[in-house]
VOSE-242463 format. One record per residue (C-alpha): residue number from 1; residue in one letter; x, y, z. Coordinates in Angstrom, 3 decimals. Example, Ala and Ser with C-alpha at 12.3 -4.5 7.8 and 13.67 -1.06 7.14 Angstrom:
seq:1; type:a; c1:12.300; c2:-4.500; c3:7.800
seq:2; type:s; c1:13.670; c2:-1.060; c3:7.140
This chain:
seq:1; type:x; c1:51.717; c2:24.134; c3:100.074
seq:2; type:x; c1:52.088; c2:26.266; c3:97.156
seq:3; type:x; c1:52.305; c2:25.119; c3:93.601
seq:4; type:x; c1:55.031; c2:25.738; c3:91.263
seq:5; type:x; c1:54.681; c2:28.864; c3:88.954
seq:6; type:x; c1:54.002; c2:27.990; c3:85.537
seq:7; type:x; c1:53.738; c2:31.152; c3:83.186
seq:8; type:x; c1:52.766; c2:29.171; c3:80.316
seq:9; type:x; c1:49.262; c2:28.241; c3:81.896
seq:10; type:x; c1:48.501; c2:31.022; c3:83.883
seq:11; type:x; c1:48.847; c2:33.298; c3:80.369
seq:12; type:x; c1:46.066; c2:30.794; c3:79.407
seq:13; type:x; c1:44.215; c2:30.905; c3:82.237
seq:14; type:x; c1:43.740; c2:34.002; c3:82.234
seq:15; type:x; c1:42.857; c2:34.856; c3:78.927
seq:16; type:x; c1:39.882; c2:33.066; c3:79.572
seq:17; type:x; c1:39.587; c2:34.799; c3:82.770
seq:18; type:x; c1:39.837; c2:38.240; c3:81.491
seq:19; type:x; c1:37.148; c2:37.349; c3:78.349
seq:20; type:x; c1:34.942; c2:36.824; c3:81.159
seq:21; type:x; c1:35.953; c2:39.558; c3:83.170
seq:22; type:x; c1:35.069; c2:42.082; c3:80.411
seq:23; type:x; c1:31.487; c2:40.732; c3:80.148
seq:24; type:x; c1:30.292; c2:40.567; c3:83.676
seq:25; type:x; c1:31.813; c2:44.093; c3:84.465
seq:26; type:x; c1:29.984; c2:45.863; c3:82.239
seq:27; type:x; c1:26.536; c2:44.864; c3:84.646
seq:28; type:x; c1:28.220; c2:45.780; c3:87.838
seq:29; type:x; c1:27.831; c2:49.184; c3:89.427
seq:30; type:x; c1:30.214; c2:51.981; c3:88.567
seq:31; type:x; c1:31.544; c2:51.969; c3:92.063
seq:32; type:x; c1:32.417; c2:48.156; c3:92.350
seq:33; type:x; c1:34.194; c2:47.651; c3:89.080
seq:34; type:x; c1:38.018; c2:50.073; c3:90.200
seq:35; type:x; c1:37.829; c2:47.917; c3:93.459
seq:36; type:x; c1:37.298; c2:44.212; c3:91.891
seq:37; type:x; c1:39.512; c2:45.148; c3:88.955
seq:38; type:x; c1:42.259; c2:45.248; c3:91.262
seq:39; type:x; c1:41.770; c2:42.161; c3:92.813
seq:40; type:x; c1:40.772; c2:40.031; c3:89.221
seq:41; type:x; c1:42.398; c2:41.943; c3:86.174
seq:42; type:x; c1:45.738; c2:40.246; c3:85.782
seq:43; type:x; c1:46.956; c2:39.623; c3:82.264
seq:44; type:x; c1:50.355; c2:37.801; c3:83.494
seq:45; type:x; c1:52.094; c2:36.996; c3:86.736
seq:46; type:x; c1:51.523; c2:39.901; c3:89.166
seq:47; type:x; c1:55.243; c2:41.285; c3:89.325
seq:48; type:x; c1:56.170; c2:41.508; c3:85.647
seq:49; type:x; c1:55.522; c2:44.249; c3:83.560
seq:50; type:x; c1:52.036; c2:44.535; c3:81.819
seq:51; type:x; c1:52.271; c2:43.549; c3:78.029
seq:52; type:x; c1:48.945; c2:44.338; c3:76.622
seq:53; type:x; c1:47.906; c2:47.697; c3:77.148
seq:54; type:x; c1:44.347; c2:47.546; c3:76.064
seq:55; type:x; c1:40.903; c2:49.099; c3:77.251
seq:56; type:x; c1:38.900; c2:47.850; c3:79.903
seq:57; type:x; c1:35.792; c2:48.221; c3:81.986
seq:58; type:x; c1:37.096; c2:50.873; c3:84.644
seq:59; type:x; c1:36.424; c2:53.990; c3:85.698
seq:60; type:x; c1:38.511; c2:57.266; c3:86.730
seq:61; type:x; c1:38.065; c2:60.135; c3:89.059
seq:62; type:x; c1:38.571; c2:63.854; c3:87.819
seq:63; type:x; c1:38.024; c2:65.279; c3:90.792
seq:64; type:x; c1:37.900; c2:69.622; c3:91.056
seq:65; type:x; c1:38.904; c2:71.124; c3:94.522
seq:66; type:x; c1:38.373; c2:73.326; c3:96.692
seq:67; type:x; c1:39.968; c2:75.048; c3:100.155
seq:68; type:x; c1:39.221; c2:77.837; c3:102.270
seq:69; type:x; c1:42.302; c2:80.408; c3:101.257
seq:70; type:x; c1:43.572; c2:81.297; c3:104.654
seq:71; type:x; c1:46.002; c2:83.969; c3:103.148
seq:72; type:x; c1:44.090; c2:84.975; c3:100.347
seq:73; type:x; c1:47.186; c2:84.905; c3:97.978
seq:74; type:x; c1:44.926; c2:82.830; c3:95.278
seq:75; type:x; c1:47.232; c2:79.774; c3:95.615
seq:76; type:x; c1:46.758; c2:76.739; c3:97.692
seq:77; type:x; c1:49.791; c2:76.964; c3:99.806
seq:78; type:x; c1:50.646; c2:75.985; c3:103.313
seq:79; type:x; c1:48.152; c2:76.928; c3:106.155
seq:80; type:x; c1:45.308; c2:76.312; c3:103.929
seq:81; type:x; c1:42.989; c2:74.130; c3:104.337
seq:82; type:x; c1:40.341; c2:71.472; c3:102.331
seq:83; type:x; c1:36.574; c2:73.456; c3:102.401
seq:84; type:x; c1:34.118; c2:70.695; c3:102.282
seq:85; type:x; c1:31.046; c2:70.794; c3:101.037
seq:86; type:x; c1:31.208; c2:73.197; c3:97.975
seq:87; type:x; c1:29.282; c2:71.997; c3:94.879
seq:88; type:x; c1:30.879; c2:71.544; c3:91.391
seq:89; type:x; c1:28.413; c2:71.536; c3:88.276
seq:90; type:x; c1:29.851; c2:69.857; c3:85.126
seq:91; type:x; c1:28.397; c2:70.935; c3:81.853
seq:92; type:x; c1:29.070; c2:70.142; c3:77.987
seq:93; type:x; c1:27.746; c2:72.602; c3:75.183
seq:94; type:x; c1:26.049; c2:74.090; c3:77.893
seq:95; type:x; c1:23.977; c2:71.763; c3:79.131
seq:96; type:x; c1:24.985; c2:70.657; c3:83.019
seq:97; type:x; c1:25.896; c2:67.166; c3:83.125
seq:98; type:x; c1:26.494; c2:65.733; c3:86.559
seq:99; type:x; c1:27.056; c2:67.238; c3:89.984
seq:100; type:x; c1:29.423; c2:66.651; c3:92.724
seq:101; type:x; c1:29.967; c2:67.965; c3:96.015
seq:102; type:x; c1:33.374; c2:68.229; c3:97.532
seq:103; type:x; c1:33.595; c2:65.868; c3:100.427
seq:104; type:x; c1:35.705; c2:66.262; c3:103.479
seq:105; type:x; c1:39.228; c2:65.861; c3:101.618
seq:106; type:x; c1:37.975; c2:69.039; c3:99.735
seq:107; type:x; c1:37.893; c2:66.835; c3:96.624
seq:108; type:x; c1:34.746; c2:66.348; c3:94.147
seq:109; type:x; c1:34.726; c2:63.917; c3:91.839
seq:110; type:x; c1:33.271; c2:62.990; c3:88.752
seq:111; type:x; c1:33.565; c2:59.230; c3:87.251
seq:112; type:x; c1:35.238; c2:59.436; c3:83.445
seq:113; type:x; c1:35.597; c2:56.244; c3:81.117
seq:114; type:x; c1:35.384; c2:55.732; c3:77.352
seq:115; type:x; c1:34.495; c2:52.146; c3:78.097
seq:116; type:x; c1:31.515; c2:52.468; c3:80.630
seq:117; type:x; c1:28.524; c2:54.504; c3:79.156
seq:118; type:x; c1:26.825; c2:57.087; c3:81.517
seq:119; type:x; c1:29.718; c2:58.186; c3:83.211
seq:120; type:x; c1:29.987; c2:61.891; c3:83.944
seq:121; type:x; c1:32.315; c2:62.482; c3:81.271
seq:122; type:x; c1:32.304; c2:59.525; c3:78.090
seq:123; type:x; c1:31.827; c2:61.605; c3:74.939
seq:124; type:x; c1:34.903; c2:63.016; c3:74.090
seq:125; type:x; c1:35.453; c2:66.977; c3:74.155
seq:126; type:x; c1:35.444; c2:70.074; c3:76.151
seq:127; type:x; c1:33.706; c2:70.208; c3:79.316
seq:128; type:x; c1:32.752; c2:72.737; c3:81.859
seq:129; type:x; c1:33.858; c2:72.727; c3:85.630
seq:130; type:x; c1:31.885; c2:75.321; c3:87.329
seq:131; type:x; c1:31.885; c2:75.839; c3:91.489
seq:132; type:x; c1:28.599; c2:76.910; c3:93.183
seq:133; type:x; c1:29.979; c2:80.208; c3:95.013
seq:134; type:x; c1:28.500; c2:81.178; c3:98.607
seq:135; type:x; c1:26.641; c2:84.126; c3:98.389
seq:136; type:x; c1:28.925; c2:86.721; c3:99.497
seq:137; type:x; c1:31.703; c2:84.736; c3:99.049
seq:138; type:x; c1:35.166; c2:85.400; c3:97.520
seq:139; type:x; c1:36.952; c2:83.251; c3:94.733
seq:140; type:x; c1:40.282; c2:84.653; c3:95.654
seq:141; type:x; c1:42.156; c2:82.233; c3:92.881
seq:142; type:x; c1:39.603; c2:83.742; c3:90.088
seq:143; type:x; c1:38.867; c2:80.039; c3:88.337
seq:144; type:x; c1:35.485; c2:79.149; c3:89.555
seq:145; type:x; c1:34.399; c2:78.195; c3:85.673
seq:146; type:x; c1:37.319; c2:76.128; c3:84.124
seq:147; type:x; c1:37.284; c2:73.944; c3:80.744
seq:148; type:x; c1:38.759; c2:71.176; c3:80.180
seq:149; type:x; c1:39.489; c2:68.806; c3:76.897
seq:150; type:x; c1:38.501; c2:65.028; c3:77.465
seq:151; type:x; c1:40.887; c2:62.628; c3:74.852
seq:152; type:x; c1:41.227; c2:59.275; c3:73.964
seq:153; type:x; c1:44.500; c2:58.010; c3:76.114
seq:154; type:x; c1:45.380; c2:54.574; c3:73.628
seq:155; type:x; c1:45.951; c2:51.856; c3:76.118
seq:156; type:x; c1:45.265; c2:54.108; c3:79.258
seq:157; type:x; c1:42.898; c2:51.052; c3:80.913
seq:158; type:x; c1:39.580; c2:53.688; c3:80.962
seq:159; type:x; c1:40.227; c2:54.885; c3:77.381
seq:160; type:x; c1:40.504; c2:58.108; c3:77.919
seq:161; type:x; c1:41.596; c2:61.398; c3:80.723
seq:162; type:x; c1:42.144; c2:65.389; c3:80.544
seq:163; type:x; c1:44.574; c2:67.070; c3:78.776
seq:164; type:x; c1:44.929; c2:68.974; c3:82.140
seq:165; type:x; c1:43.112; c2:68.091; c3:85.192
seq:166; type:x; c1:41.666; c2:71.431; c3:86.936
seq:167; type:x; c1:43.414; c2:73.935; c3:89.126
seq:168; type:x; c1:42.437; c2:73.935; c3:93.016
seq:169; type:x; c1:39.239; c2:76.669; c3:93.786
seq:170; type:x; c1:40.306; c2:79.058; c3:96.927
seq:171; type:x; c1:37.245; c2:80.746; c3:98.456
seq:172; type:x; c1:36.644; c2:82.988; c3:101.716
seq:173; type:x; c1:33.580; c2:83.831; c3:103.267
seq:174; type:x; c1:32.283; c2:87.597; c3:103.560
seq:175; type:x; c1:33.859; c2:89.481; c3:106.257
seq:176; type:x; c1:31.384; c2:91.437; c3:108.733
seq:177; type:x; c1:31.462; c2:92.445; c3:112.335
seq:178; type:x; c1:27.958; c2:91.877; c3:114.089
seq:179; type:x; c1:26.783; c2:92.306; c3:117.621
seq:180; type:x; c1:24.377; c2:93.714; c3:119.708
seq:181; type:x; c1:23.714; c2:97.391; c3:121.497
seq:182; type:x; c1:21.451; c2:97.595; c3:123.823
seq:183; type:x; c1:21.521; c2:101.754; c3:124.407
seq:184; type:x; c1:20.544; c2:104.193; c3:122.331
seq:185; type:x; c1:24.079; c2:105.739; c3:121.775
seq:186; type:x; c1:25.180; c2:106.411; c3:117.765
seq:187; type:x; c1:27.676; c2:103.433; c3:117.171
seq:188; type:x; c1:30.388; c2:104.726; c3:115.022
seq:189; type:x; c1:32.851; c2:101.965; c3:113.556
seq:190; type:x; c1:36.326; c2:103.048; c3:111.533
seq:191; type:x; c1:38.957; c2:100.495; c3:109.592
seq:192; type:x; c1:41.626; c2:100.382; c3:106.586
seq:193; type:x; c1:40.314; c2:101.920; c3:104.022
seq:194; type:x; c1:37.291; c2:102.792; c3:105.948
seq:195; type:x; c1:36.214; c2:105.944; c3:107.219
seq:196; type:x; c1:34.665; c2:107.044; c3:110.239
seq:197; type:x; c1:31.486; c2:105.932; c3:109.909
seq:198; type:x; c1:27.533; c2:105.061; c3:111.797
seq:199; type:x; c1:26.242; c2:101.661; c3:111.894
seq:200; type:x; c1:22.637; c2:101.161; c3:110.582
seq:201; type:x; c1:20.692; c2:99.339; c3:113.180
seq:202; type:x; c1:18.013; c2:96.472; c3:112.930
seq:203; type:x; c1:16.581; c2:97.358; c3:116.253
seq:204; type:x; c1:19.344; c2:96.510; c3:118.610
seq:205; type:x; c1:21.599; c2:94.020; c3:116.165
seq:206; type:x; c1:23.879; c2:95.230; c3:113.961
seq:207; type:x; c1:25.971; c2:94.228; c3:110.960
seq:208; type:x; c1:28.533; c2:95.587; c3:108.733
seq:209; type:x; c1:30.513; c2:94.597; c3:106.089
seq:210; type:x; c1:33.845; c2:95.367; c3:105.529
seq:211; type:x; c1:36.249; c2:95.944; c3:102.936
seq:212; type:x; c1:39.602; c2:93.560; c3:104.242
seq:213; type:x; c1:41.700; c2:92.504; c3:106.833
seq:214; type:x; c1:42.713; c2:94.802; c3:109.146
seq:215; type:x; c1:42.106; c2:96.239; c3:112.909
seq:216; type:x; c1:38.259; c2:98.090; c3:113.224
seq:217; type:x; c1:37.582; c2:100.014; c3:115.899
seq:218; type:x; c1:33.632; c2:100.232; c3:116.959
seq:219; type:x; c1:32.923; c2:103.050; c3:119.520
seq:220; type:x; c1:29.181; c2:104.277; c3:121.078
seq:221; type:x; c1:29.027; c2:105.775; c3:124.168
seq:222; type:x; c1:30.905; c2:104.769; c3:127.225
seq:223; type:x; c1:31.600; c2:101.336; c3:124.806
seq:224; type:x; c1:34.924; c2:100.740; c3:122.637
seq:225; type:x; c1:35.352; c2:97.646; c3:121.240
seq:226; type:x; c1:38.840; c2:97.093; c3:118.889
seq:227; type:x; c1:38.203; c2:94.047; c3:116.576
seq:228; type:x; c1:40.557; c2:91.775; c3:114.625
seq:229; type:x; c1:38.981; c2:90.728; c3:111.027
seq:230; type:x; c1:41.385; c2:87.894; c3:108.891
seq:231; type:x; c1:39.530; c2:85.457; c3:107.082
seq:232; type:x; c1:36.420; c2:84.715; c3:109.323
seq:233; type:x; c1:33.434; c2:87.031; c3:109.822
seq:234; type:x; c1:33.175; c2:88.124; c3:113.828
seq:235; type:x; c1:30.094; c2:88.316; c3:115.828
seq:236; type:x; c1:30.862; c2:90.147; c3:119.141
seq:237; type:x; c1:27.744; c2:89.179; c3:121.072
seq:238; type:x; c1:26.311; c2:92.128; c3:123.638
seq:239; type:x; c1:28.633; c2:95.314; c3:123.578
seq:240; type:x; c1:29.309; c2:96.467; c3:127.082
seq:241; type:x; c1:31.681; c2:98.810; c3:128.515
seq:242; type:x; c1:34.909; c2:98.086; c3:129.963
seq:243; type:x; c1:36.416; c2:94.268; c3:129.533
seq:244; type:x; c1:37.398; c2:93.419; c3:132.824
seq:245; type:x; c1:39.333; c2:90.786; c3:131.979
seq:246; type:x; c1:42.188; c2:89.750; c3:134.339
seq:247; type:x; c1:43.071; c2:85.915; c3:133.847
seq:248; type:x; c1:46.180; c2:84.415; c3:132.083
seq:249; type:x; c1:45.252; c2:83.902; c3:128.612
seq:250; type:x; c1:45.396; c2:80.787; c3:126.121
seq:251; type:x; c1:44.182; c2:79.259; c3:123.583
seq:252; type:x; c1:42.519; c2:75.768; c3:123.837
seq:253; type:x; c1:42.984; c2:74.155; c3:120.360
seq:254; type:x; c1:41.454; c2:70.677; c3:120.746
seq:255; type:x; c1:44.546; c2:69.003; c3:119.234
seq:256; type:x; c1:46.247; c2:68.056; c3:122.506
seq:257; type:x; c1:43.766; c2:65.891; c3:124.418
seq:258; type:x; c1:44.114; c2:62.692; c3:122.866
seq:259; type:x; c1:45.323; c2:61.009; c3:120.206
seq:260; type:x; c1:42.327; c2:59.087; c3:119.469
seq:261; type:x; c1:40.042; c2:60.149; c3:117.380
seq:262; type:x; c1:37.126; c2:60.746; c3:119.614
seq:263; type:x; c1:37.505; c2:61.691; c3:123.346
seq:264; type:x; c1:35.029; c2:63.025; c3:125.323
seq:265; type:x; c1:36.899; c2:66.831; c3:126.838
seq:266; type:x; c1:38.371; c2:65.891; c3:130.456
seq:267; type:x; c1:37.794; c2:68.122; c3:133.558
seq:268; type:x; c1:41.240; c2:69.814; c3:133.651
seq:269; type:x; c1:42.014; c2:70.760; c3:130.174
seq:270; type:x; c1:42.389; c2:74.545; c3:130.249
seq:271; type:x; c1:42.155; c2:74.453; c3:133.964
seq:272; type:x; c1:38.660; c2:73.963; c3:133.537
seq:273; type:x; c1:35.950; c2:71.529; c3:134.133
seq:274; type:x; c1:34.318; c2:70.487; c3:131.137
seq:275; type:x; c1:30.553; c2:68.643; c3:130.755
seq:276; type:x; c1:29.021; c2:67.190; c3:127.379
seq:277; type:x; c1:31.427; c2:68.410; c3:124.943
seq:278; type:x; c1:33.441; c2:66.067; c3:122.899
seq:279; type:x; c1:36.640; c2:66.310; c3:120.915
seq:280; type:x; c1:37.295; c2:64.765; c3:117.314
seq:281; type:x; c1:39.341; c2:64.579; c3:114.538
seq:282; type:x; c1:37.462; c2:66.375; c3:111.763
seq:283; type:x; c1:37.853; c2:63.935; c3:109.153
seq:284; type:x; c1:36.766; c2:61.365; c3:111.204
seq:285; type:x; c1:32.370; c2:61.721; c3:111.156
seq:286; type:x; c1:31.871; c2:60.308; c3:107.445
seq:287; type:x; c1:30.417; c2:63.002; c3:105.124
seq:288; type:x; c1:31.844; c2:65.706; c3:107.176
seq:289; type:x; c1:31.289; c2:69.185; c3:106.635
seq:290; type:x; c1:31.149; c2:71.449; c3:109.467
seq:291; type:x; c1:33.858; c2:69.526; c3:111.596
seq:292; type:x; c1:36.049; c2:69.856; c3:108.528
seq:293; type:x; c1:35.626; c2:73.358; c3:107.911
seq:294; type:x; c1:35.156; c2:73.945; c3:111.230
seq:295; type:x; c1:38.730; c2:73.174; c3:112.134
seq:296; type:x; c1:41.083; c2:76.629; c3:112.542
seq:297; type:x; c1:43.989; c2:74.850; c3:114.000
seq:298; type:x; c1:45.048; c2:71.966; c3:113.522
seq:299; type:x; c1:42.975; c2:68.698; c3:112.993
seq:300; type:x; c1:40.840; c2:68.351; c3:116.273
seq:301; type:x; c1:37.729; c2:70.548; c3:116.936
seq:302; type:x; c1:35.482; c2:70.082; c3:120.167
seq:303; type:x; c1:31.758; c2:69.690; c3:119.711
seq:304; type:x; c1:28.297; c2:69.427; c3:122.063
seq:305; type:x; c1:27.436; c2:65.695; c3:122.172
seq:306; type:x; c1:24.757; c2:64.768; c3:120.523
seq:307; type:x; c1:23.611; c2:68.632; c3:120.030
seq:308; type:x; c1:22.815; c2:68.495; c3:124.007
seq:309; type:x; c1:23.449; c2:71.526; c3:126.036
seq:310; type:x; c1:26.756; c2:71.451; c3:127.539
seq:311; type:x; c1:28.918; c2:73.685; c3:129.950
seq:312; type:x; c1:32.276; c2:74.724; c3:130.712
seq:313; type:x; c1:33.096; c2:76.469; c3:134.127
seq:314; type:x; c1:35.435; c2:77.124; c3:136.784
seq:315; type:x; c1:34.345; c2:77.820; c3:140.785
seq:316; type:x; c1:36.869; c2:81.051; c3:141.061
seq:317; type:x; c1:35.588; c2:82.550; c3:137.781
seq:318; type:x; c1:37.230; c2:82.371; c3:133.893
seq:319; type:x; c1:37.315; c2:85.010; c3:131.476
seq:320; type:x; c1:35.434; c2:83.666; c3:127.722
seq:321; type:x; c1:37.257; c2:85.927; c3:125.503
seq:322; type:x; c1:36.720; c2:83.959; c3:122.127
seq:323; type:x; c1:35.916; c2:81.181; c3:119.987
seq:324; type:x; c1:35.738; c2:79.579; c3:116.365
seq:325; type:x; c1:32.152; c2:78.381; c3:116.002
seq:326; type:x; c1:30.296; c2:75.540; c3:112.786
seq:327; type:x; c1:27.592; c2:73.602; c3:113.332
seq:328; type:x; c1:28.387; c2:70.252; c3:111.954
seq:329; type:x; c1:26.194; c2:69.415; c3:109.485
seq:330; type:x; c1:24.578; c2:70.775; c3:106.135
seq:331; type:x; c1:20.912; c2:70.513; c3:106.938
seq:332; type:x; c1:20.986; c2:72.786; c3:110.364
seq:333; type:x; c1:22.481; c2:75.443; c3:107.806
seq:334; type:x; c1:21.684; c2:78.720; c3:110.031
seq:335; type:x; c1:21.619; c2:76.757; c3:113.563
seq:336; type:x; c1:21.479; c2:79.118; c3:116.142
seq:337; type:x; c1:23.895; c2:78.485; c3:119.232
seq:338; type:x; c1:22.908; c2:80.181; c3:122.525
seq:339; type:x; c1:25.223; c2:81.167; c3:125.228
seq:340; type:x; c1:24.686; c2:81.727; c3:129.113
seq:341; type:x; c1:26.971; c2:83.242; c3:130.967
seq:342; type:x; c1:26.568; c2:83.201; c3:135.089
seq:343; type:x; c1:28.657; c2:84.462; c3:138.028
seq:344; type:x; c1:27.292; c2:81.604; c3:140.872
seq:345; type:x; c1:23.417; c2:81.782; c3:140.641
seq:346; type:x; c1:23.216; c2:84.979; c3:138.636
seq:347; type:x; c1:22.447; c2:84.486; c3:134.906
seq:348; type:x; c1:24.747; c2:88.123; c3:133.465
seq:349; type:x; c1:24.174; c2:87.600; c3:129.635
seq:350; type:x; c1:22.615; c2:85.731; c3:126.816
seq:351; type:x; c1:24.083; c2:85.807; c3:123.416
seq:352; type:x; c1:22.716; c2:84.186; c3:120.150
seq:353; type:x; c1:25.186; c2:83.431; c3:117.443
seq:354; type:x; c1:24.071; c2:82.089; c3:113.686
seq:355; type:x; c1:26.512; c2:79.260; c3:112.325
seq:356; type:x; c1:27.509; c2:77.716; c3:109.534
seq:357; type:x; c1:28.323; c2:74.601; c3:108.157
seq:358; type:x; c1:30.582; c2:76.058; c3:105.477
seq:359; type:x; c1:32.673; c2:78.567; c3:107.302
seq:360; type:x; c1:33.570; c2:79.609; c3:110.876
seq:361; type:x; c1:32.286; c2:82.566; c3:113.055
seq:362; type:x; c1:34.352; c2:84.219; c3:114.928
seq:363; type:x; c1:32.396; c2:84.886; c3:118.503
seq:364; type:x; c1:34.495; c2:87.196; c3:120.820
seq:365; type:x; c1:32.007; c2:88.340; c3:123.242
seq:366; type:x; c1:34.995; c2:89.064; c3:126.184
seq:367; type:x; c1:33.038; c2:87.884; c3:128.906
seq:368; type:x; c1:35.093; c2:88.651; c3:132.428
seq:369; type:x; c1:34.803; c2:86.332; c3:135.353
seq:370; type:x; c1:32.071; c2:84.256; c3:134.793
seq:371; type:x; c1:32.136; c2:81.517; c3:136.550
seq:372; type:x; c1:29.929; c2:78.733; c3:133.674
seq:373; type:x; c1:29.517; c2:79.186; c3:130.263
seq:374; type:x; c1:26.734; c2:76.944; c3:129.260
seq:375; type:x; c1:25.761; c2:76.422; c3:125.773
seq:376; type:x; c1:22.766; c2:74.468; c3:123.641
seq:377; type:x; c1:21.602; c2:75.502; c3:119.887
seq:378; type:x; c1:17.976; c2:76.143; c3:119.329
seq:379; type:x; c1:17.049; c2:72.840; c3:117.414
seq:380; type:x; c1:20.289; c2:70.296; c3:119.035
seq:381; type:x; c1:22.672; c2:70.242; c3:116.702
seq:382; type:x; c1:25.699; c2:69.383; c3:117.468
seq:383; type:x; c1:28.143; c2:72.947; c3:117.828
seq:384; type:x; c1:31.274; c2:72.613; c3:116.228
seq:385; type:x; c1:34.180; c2:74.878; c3:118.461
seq:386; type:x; c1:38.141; c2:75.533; c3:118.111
seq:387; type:x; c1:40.742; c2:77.776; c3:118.989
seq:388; type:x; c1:38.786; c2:78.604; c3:122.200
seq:389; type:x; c1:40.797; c2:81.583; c3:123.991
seq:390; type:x; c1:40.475; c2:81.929; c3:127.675
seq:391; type:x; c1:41.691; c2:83.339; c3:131.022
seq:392; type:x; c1:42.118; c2:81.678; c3:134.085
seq:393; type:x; c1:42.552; c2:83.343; c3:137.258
seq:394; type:x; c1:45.444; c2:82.209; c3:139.414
């Protein structure tokens, strides 16, 4: 049974309580003291207003972000979303201080106090908040270096905050078109703002970068090839005449499988029949990056499980048009996915496609009536996919 409530005693208990408090918090770890602070720190009975404002052994985040600018418009507005994995460098007169990388919220933080020495930001004064840009990469809201003023805050219970905290970082990856030719024909490509124009060659792959959005057009020989560029970069695979495609088109977003967090793709979605590939919500792998930024749609991206070679096929044949392609994790940086395509026993094309961790690839390689798709990446990674657009034949 519970005892009476006596305020009288419980102020006294706890003074003692809080004296003691004070001492042993100062040996704990930065991370433990927010979390037992809210569980020990009481000054007076729990649901009355706090009547000593005073310092104590706690910690703050200032945290920096940073999304992927779907829009470009410089402002973090709807239909962006949190990038993951970009690194923040804080400095003071110049000399860099602490770093933090942005985790799969898009937020990096840096631990402030005036109370707890060796925090990323105790001295008081201006500090530097600089993001780590891509190469080739685009601040579209023009504030990767931002300063900021750390004050004393009287009875704020960490001593101290920003003036301001710091204003969200939008970023977009490089836009290109790649692919491969395999004849010897001139290949020509023409945009916005882009004149007619050849395509230097590294044997038979190609690259180009290009100004903005906007419809391309790529022409050599008997090929013509009309490409889409927004925010992604697009890798067409193998250039081939004609498209051929026939099937009912749509696009397979991951998002409507399952509302748990981790399902395994079931024979049927799409129409199609599905082996080793997984879906997931992106925030759910701790330490996320490429299922976060991986994720063009919605929440849910599909992925190869365990970085094993997987498949998708159908016995009457499916047009591949596109997908939205990360590998999952920081370290396989570059990962190299490799596509099959078959028509019954007949291997008709192999495609290799470079991903990242930080940013999509758009692969459109508008395969027509191939009956599997398999898929593995060179070293078994897992393959991040979404917004996969297909066509099934009726």
């Amino acid at each position: 049974m519970d005892k009476p409530f006596n305020k009288k005693n419980l102020r006294m208990k706890n003074g003692l309580v809080i004296s003691k408090i004070r001492r042993s918090l100062l040996a704990l770890p930065i991370g433990l003291i927010a979390g037992l602070w809210a569980e020990t720190a009481v000054s007076q009975s729990p649901y009355e207003p706090r009547e000593v404002w005073d310092r104590t052994a706690e910690t703050f985040n200032m945290s920096s972000f940073s999304y992927m600018d779907r829009n470009e418009n410089g402002d973090y507005d709807l239909g962006d979303q949190p990038l993951a994995g970009i690194v923040f460098v804080l400095a003071k007169d110049g000399v860099e201080r602490w770093r933090a990388t942005a985790n799969e919220n898009g937020f990096a933080n840096f631990p402030g106090s005036r109370v707890v020495p060796g925090t990323a930001l105790y001295e008081l004064g201006d500090y530097t908040f600089e993001a780590l840009i891509p190469e080739g990469w685009t601040v579209t809201s023009n504030n990767t270096l931002q300063t900021r003023r750390f004050i004393d805050v009287p009875g704020a219970s960490m001593g101290g905050g920003l003036v301001e905290m710091m204003e969200p970082v939008g970023l977009v990856p490089q836009k290109s078109i790649s692919g491969v030719l395999e004849t010897e024909d001139k290949l020509m490509i023409s945009g916005p703002d882009f004149p007619l124009q050849e395509v230097a060659r590294d044997g038979n792959k190609f690259e180009v970068v290009v100004p903005r959005r906007g419809t391309y057009v790529l022409t050599a020989g008997d090929v013509s090839r009309t490409v889409e560029i927004a925010e992604f970069p697009v890798t067409l695979g193998t250039l081939k005449p004609g498209s051929g495609m026939e099937g009912a088109q749509s696009t397979l977003t991951f998002d409507d499988i399952s509302a748990n967090w981790l399902r395994k793709v079931p024979s049927g979605y799409g129409g199609l029949k599905w082996f080793n590939i997984n879906s997931i919500k992106n925030s759910f792998p701790s330490g996320s990056r490429g299922y976060v930024n991986g994720a063009t749609s919605g929440s849910f991206v599909a992925y190869t499980s365990s970085g094993h070679p997987a498949s998708i096929s159908h016995p009457d044949g499916f047009d591949f048009v596109q997908v939205n392609l990360a590998v999952a994790w920081p370290p396989a940086q570059g990962e190299t996915a490799i596509f099959e395509f078959w028509r019954g026993d007949e291997k008709v094309a192999t495609d290799h496609v470079q991903l990242s961790a930080y940013a999509p690839v758009v692969y459109a390689p508008h395969m027509s009536n191939v009956t599997k798709v398999r898929v593995h990446t060179l070293h078994y990674w897992q393959m991040v996919m979404d917004d996969l657009v297909v066509g099934v034949r009726q």
